[in-house]
C-alpha positions as CSV (number, residue, x, y, z in Angstrom):
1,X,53.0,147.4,59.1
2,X,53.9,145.9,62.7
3,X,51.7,143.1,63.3
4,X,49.8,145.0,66.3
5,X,48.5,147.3,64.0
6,X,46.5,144.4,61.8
7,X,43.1,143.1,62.7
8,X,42.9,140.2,64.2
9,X,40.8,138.7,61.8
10,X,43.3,140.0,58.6
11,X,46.2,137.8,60.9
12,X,43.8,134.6,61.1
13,X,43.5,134.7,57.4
14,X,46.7,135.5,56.7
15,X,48.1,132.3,58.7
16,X,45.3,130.3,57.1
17,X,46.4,131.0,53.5
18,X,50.4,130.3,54.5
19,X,49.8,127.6,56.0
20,X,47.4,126.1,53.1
21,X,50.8,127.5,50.8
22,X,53.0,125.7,53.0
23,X,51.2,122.5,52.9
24,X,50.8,122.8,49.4
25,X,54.3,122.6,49.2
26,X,55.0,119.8,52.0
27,X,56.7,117.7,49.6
28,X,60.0,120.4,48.8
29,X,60.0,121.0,52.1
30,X,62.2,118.8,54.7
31,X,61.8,118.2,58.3
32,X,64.0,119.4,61.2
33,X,67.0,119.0,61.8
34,X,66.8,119.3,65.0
35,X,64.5,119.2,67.8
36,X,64.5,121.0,71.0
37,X,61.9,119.0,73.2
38,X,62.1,120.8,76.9
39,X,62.2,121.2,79.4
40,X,59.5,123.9,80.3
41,X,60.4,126.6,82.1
42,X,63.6,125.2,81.9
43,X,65.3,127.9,79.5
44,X,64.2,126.2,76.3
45,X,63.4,129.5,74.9
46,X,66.0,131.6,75.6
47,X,68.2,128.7,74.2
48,X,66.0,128.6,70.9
49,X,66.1,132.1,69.9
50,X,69.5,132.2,71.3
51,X,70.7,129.9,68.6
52,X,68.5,131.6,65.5
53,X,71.5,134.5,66.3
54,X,73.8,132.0,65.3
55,X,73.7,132.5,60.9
56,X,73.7,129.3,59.8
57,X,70.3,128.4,61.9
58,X,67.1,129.2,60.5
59,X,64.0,130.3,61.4
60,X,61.0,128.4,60.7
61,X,58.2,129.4,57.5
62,X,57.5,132.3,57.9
63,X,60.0,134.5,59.2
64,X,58.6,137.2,61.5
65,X,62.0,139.2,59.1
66,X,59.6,138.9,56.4
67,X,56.2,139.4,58.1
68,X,54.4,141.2,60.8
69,X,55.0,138.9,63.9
70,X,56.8,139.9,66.9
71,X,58.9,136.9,67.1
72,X,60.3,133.4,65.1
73,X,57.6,130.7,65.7
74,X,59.4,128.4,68.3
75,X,57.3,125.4,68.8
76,X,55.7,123.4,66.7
77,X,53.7,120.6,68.9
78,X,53.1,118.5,66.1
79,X,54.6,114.9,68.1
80,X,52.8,115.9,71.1
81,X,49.2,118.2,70.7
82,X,48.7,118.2,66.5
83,X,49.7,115.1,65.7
84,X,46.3,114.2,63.6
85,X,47.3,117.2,61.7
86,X,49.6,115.2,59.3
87,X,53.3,115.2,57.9
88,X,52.6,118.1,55.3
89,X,51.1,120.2,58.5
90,X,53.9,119.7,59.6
91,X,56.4,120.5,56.8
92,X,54.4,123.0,56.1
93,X,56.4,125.0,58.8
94,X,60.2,124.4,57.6
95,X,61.7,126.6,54.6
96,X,61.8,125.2,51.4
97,X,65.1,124.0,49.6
98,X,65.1,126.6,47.5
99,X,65.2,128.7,50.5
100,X,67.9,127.2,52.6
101,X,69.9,126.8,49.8
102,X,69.7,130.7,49.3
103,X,70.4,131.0,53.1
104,X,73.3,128.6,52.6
105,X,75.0,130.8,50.3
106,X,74.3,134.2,52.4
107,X,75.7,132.5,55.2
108,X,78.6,130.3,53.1
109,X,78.1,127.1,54.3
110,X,75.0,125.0,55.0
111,X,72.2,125.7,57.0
112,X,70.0,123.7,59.8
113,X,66.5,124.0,60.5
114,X,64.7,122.9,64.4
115,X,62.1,123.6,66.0
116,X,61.6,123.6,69.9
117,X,58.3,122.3,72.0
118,X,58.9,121.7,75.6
119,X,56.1,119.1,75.6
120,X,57.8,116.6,73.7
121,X,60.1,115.6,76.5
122,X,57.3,114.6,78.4
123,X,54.2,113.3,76.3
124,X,54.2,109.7,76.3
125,X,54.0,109.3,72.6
126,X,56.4,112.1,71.2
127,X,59.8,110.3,71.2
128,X,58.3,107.5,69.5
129,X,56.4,109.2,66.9
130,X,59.8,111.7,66.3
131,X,61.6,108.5,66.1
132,X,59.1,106.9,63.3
133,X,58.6,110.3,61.4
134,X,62.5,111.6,61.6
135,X,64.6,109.4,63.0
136,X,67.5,111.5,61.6
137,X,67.2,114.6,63.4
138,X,69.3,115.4,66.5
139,X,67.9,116.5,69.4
140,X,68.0,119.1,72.1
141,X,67.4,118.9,76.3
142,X,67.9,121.4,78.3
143,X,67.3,120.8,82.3
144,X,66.6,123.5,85.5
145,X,66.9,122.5,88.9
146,X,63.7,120.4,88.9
147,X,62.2,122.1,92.2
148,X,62.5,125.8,90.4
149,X,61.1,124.5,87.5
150,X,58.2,122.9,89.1
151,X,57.5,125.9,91.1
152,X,57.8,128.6,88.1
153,X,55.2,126.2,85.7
154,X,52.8,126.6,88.7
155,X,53.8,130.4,88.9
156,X,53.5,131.1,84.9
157,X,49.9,129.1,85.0
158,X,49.0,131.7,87.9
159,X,50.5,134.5,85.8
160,X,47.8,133.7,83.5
161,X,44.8,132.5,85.2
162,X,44.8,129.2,84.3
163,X,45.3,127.6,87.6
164,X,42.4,127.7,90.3
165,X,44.1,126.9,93.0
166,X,46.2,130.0,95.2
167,X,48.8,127.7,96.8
168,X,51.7,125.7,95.3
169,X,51.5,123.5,97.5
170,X,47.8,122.8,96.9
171,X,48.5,122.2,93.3
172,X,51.0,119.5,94.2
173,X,48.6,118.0,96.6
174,X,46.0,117.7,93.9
175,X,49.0,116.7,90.8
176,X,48.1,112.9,91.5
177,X,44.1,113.4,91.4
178,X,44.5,115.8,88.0
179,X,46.8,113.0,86.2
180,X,44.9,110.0,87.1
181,X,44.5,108.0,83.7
182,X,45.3,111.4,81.6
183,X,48.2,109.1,79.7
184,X,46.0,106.6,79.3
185,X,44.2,108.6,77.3
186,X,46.5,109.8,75.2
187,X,48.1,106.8,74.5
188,X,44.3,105.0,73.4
189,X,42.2,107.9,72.5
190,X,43.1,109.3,68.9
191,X,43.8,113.0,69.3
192,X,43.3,113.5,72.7
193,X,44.6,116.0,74.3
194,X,45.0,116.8,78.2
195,X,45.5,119.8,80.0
196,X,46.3,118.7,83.4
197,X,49.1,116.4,81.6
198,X,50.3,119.5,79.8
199,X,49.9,121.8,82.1
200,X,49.2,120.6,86.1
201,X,51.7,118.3,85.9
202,X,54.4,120.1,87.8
203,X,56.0,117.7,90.0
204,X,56.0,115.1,86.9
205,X,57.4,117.0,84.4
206,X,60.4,117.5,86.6
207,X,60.8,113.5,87.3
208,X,63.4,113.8,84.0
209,X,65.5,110.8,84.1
210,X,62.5,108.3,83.1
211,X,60.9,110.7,79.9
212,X,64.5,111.3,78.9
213,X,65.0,107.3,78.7
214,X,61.8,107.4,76.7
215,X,63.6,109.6,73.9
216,X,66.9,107.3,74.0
217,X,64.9,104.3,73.4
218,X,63.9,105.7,69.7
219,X,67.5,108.2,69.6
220,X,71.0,107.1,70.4
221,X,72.9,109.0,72.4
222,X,75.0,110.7,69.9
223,X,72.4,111.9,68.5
224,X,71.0,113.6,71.6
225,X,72.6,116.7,73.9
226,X,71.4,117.9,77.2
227,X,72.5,121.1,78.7
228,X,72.0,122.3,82.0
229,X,70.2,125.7,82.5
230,X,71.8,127.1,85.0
231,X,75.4,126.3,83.0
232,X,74.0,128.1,79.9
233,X,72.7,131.1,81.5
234,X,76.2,131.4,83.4
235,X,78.0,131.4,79.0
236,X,75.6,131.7,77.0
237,X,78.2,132.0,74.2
238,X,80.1,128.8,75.2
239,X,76.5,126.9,75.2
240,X,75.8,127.4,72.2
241,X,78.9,127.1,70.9
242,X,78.5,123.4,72.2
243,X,75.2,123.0,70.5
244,X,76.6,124.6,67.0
245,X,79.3,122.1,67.1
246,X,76.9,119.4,67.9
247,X,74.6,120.4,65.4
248,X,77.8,120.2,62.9
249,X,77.9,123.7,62.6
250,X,81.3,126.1,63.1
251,X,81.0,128.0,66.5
252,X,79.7,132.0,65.6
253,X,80.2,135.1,67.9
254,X,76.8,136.2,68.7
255,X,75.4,139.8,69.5
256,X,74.5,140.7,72.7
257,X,70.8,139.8,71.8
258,X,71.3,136.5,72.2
259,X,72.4,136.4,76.0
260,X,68.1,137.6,76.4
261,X,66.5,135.8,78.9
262,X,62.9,135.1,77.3
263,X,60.0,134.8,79.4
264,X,61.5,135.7,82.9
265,X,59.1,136.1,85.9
266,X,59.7,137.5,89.1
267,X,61.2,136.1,92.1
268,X,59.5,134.6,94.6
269,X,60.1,132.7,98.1
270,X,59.3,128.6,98.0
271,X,58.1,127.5,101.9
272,X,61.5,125.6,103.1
273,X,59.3,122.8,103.8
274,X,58.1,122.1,100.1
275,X,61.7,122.6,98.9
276,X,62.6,120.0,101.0
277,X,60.2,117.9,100.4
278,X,60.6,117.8,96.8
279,X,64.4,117.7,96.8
280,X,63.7,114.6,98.9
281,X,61.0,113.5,96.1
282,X,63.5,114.5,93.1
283,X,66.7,112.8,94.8
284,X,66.4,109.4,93.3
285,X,65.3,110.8,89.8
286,X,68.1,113.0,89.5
287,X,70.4,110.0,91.1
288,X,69.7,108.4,88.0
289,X,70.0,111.5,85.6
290,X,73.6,111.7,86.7
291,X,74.1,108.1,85.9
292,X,72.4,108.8,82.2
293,X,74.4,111.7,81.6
294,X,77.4,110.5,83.4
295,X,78.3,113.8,85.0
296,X,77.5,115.7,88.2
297,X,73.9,118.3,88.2
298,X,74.6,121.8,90.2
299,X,71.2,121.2,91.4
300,X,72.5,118.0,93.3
301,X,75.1,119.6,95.5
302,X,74.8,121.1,99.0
């Protein structure tokens, strides 16, 4: 039965006795191996369901193969938004041993399990609790032009009326108001959560270089690999060969599926003034990416 045709209120009980299951059975159940921490809107999720094609990466508990859900479960947000939830919430979400030894064998060598929440790059606490709760996971960056990914989160939040204000460049004008002590909050307030930080926050989230230096401060570099979007929609294939690789994993010809791009939006024109202005705004931030990453961004170039 596809998932549409259930009532809603057969679905909510249905998640509530998995996930009771799941927690249940926290304790055979081990972490990621890999998390995929942003950016948003920066191609995070074509890159995650891009690399569940690959067949020794597998989905999170449960698998929409085995239920009636229309996709993988992604995201998590258990280092950013759930936090208070607990470890066994959280393991509650990864396959059992049993389970990825059985998909080990299927796929004939073993498997890896991640999960990918675009908030952890930039909540203030996430690296740090990541780097407490599984400081042996790898984990996964991918970056957009900052000024296109500013201006698509304050498009998507249009898209779906959760933004009041009918200008982006209003929204920018208010970003400094809407964050005022919002991660002070977070970091003293037990369980709170902000929305403007989350989800107003469109020139911040873009300011990469400083929430990446967060993460490396709790994950050595080795241990951590940034792509660039507009590289990995360009070969898709060669991307995430990079990321199988880096993951320890033997490169894999995937289908055609995997080249999807997920949540696209339509184009639209960006006033040549606020482009400039925030390429002015994002030129020292992404000076500094460069120097972190050591390599030249597309973004940077005239």
């Amino acid at each position: 039965m596809k998932r549409d045709l259930l009532p809603e209120p057969v679905i909510g009980a249905g998640r509530t006795l998995i996930r009771r299951y799941g927690m249940t059975t926290a304790a055979l159940r081990p972490g990621p191996d890999f998390l995929l921490i942003g950016a948003k809107r920066g191609g995070s999720t074509s890159l995650y369901y891009g690399l569940l094609e690959h067949p020794r990466i597998m989905p999170l508990f449960p698998s929409a193969r085995i239920l009636p859900k229309r996709n993988d479960t992604k995201g998590v947000h258990y280092f950013d938004s759930h936090y208070d939830e607990g470890d066994a919430w959280y393991r509650s979400h990864f396959p059992a041993i049993a389970a990825r030894r059985a998909a080990s064998k299927r796929a004939g060598g073993p498997v890896v399990v991640g999960e990918g929440s675009p908030y952890y790059l930039f909540h203030p606490l996430a690296a740090e609790r990541a780097g407490r709760d599984v400081p042996d996971t790898r984990i996964l960056l991918i970056l957009r032009d900052p000024v296109e990914r500013a201006f698509s989160h304050y498009r998507e939040r249009r898209r779906q009326h959760a933004e009041e204000l009918e200008t982006f460049e209003d929204a920018l004008a208010a970003e400094s108001d809407r964050l005022a002590g919002e991660e002070e909050k977070i970091r003293t307030v037990p369980g709170y959560r902000s929305y403007a930080h989350e989800q107003q926050s469109y020139r911040a989230q873009s300011e990469y270089a400083p929430h990446l230096r967060r993460w490396l401060l709790h994950f050595p570099p080795e241990r951590v690999h940034v792509l660039v979007a507009e590289e990995f929609y360009a070969d898709q294939q060669r991307a995430i060969d990079g990321v199988a690789t880096f993951l320890g994993l033997p490169p894999a010809v995937l289908p055609k599926a995997a080249s999807k791009v997920w949540n696209p939006a339509p184009s639209a024109d960006l006033k040549d003034t606020t482009r400039r202005s925030l390429a002015e705004h994002f030129a020292p931030f992404n000076a500094d990416l460069e120097k972190l990453l050591e390599r030249d961004l597309p973004w940077t170039k005239p």
